[in-house]
C-alpha positions in Angstrom: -5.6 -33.5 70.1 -2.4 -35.0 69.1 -3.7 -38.2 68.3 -6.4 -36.8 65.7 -4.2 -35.0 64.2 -2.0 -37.6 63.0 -4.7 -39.7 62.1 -6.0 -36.6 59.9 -2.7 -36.8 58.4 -2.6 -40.6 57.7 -5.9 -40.1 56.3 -4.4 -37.4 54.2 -1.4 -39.6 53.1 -3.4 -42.0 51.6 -4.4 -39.4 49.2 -1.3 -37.9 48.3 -0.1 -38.1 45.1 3.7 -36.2 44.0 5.1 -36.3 41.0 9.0 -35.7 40.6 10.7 -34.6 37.2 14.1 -34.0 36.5 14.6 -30.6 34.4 17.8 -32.1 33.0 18.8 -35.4 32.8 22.4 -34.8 33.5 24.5 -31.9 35.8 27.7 -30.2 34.2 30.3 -29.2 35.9 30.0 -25.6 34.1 26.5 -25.4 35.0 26.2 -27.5 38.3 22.8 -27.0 39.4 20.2 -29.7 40.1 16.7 -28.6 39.3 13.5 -30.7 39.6 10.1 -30.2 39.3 7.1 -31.7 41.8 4.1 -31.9 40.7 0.9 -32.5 43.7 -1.7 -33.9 41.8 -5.6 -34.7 42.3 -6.8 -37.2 44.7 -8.4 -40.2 43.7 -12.0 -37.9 43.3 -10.2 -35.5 41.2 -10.0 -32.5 43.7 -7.1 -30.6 43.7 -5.0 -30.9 46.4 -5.6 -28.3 49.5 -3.2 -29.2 51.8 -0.1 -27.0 52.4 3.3 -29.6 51.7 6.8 -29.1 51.7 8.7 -31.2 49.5 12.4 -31.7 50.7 14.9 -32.7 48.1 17.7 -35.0 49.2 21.2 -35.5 47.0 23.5 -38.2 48.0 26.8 -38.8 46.5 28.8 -41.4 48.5 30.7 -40.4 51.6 29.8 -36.8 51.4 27.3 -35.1 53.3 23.8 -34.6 51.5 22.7 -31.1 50.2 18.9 -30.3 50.4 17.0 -28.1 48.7 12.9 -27.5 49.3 9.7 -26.1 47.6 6.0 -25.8 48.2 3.9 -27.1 45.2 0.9 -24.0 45.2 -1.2 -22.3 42.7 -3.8 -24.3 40.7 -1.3 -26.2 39.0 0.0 -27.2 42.0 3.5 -27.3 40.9 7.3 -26.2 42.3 10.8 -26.2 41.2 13.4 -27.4 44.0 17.0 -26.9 43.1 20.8 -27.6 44.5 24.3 -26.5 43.2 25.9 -29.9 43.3 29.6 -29.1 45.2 32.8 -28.9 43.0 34.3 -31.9 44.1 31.7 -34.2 43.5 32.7 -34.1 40.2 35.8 -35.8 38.6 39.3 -33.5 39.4 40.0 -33.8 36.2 37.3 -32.8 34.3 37.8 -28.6 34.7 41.3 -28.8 33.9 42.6 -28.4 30.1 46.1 -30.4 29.6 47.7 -27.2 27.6 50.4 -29.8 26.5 47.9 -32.7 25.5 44.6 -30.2 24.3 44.7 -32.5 20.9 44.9 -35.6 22.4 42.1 -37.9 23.3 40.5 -36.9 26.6 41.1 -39.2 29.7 38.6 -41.9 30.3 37.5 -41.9 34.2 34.3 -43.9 35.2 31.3 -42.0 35.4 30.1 -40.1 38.7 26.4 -40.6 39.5 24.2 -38.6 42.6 21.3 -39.8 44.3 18.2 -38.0 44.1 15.5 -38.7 46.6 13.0 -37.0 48.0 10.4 -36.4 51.4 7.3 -34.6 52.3 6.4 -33.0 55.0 3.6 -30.7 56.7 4.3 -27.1 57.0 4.2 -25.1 60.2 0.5 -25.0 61.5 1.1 -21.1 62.5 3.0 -20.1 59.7 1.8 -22.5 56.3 3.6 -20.6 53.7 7.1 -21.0 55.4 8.5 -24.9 53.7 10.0 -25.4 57.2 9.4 -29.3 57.4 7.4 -30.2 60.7 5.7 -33.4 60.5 6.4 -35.9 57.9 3.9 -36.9 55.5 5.7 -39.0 53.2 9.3 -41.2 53.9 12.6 -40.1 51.8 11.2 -41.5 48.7 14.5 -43.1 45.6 13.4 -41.0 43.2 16.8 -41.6 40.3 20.3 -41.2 40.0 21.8 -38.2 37.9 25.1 -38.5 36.0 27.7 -35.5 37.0 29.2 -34.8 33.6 32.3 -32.9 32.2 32.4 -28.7 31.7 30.0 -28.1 28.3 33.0 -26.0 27.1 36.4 -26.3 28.9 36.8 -23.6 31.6 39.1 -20.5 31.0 41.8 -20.9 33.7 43.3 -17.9 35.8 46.7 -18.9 38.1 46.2 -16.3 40.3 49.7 -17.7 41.9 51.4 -21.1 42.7 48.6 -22.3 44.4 45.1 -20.5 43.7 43.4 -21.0 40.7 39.8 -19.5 39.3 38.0 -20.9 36.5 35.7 -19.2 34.6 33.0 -20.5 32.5 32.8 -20.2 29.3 28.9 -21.0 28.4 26.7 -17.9 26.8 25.0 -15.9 29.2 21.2 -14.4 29.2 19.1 -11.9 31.6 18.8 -13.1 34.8 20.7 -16.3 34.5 23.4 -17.2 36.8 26.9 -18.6 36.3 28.9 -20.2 39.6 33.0 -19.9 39.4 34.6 -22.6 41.0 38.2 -20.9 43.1 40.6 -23.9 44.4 43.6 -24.5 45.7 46.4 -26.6 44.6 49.0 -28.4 46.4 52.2 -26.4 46.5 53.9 -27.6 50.1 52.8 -24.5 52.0 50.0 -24.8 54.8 47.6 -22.0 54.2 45.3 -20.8 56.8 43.2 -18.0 54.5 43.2 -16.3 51.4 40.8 -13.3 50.3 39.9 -12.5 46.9 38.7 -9.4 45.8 35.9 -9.3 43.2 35.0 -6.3 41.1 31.8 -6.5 38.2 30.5 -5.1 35.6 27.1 -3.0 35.7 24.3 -5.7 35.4 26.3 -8.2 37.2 26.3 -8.9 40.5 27.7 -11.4 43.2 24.8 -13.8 45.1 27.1 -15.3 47.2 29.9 -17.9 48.1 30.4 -21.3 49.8 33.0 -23.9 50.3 32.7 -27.3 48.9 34.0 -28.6 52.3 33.2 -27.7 56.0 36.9 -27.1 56.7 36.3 -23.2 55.6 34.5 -20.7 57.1 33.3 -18.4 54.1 32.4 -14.7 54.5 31.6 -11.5 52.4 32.2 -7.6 52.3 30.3 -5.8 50.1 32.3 -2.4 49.8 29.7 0.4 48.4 25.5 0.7 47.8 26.0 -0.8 44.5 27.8 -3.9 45.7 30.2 -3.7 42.1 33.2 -4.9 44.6 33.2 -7.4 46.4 35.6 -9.3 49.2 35.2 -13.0 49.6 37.8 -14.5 52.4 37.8 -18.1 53.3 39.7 -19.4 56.7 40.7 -22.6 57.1 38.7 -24.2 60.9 41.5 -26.2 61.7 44.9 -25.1 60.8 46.3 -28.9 61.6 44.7 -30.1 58.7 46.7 -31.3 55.8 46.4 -29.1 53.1 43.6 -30.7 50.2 42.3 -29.5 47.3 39.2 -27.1 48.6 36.7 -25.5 46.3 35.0 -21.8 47.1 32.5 -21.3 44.4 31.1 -17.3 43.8 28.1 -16.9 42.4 27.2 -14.6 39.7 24.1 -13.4 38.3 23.7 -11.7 35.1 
């Protein structure tokens, strides 16, 4: 019954022992993914754990809405890798931008952005254990550390597609099977816009995952145009056309 069942679970609790990592100690701007590692370890008799978990991942940054990414530690190591792309405007307005006029100069000092990292286990579904849907919770949403949100590795390459879009394209070395994300923003310019499309076209080897918007104000979708999905249509419409105009971020994502 009902009753046993979360007594089983207690029971199982007070076994449970997860281990969180951080895969980097800091998140670029260039590169801004959020990776760590869990690690389900033995219980107290040294058995390996058997029981399915999900392990939800949980990043904070202030007023804006948490992002959440999930795993399922399996296999005899018992380990998983959970990861989030930490939004474009989390991280310092400034930082993407090169001065043109001021490139020599000494950089601007702004305080340093931080994100919360927590984290929450949970049972799986009972008819469907391999699917990290979280059900019942096994463990609370756990502090786990904060993570700084640094400055582009290498400045981005700038493209003013007109008076008010901008795309910047990283500039870090690429390798098989790695992705790159390319932040697309608008800039104030007076005018109200209520969409914009952009039209993406790749190389062989390359090809487009996806794209969101930093804020909920945009619906985002996609149009792949052939079988090889080389060209691609991203359009992004504003929910409310009311809203006065802010800087929003679409970011494409690439894989190479």
């Amino acid at each position: 019954n009902t009753t046993a069942a979360l007594l089983e679970l207690q029971q199982t609790n007070l076994h449970l022992d997860i281990s969180a990592h951080l895969v980097s100690s800091y998140v670029s701007q260039d590169s801004p993914v959020l990776r760590v590692l869990f690690h389900a370890g033995a219980d107290p008799g040294g058995h390996l754990q058997r029981q399915k978990i999900c392990v939800l991942l949980h990043v904070s940054n202030g007023n804006h809405a948490p992002i959440k990414g999930r795993c399922m530690p399996d296999g005899e190591d018992g380990v998983c890798v959970a990861e989030v792309v930490i939004p474009f405007n989390w991280f310092h307005s400034l930082s993407p931008l090169v001065n043109k006029e001021n490139a020599n100069n000494t950089p601007i000092k702004v305080p340093q952005r931080f994100v919360q990292v927590s984290y929450s286990v949970f049972e799986p579904p009972i008819r469907n254990s391999e699917l990290c849907e979280p059900k019942v919770q096994i463990q609370p949403l756990t502090s786990f550390v904060q993570v700084p949100l640094v400055a582009p590795m290498e400045p981005f390459k700038e493209f003013q597609i007109d008076d008010c879009l901008v795309i910047l394209l990283p500039q870090q070395p690429l390798f098989p099977m790695s992705k790159f994300h390319v932040p697309v923003y608008l800039q104030s310019s007076g005018k109200n816009i209520s969409s914009f499309t952009i039209k993406a076209r790749v190389k062989s080897g390359i090809k487009i995952l996806g794209a969101t918007s930093s804020s909920d104000m945009w619906n985002i979708s996609i149009e792949r145009d052939n079988s090889k999905h080389s060209t691609v249509r991203v359009t992004a419409i504003r929910k409310k056309l009311d809203t006065i105009l802010e800087n929003n971020v679409t970011s494409q994502y690439f894989e190479n």
